[in-house]
Structure formats: structure tokens, C-alpha cells
N, C-alpha and C positions, 0 to 999 in steps of 0.2 A: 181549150184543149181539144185536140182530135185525135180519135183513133178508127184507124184504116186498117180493113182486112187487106192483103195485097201479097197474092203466093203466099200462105201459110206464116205471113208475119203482120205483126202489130205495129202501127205507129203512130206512135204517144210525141206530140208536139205541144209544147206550150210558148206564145211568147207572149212580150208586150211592148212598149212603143215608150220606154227611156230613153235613156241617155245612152246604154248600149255600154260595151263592158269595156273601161280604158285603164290604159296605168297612169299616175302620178306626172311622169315624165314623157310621156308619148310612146314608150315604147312597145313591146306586143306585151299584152294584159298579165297579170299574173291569175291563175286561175285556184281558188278559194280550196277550203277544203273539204265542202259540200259539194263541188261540180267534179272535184278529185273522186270522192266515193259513187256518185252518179255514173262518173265514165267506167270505173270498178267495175260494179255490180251490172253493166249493160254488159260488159265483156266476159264478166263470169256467166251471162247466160246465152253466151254464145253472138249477141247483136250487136249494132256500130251507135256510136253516141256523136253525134254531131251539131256543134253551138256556132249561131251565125249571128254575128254582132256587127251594128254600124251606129252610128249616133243616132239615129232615129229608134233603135231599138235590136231586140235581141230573141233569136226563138233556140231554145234546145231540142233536141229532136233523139229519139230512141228508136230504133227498129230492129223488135225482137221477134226471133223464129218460133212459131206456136204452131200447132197444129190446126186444121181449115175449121174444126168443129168451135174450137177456144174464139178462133176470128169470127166467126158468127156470135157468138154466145158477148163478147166484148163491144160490135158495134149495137145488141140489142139492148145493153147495160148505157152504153151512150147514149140512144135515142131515149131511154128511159127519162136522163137525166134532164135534157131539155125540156 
């Protein structure tokens, strides 16, 4: 996971390195009902939710607007966690 101060927003990435999100028959994926509430709740705070999938794997990506003090306060929470 990372998170980036970057103009007054935060951005929460996470992926990993599966099989990458497919449907059954080939066609475009169907998307769950946990990535359904995910895209929700980023648009009800105003930011973009964007999921990049290939067979090799998959990253979701959130970029929410906060203000520059919260984006300091969130990357020192980060290096914390390392």
C-alpha cells in the first residue's frame, strides 16, 4: 500500500501479482460487490476509484482530495508503519 501527498490529495494504492480480475467466459469482468461499495464511498468523498487488471495481476487505486496538513499527517502515519 501507498499513500501520496500530491496537490492536497491522498493516494491509497494497493495491488498484488494474481491472476488479475476475469470473467468465466472472457468477457469484461463482472465487478463484486465489495469493489461496487469501494467505487461508492470514493465518489461520495468527492475522489476517482480506478482498478487495473491484467493476468499478471491487479492494483486498485483511490485518489481522495484532503487538505495539504491531513497529506502530511497520512505520509508520517505511513513511514511509521514500515
Amino acid at each position: 500500500m501507498k499513500i501520496l501527498p500530491e496537490d492536497a490529495n491522498v493516494i491509497l494504492e494497493v495491488g498484488d501479482r494474481g491472476r488479475g480480475v476475469t470473467s468465466q467466459n472472457g468477457s469484461d469482468p463482472v465487478m463484486g460487490v465489495g469493489i461496487t461499495g469501494m467505487r461508492e464511498r470514493v465518489r461520495e468523498l468527492g475522489g476517482q476509484f480506478e482498478i487495473s487488471s491484467t493476468p499478471e495481476g491487479t492494483t486498485v487505486r483511490a485518489v481522495l482530495p484532503i487538505g495539504e496538513q491531513i497529506a502530511r499527517h497520512a505520509v508520517k502515519l505511513q513511514s511509521d508503519m514500515v
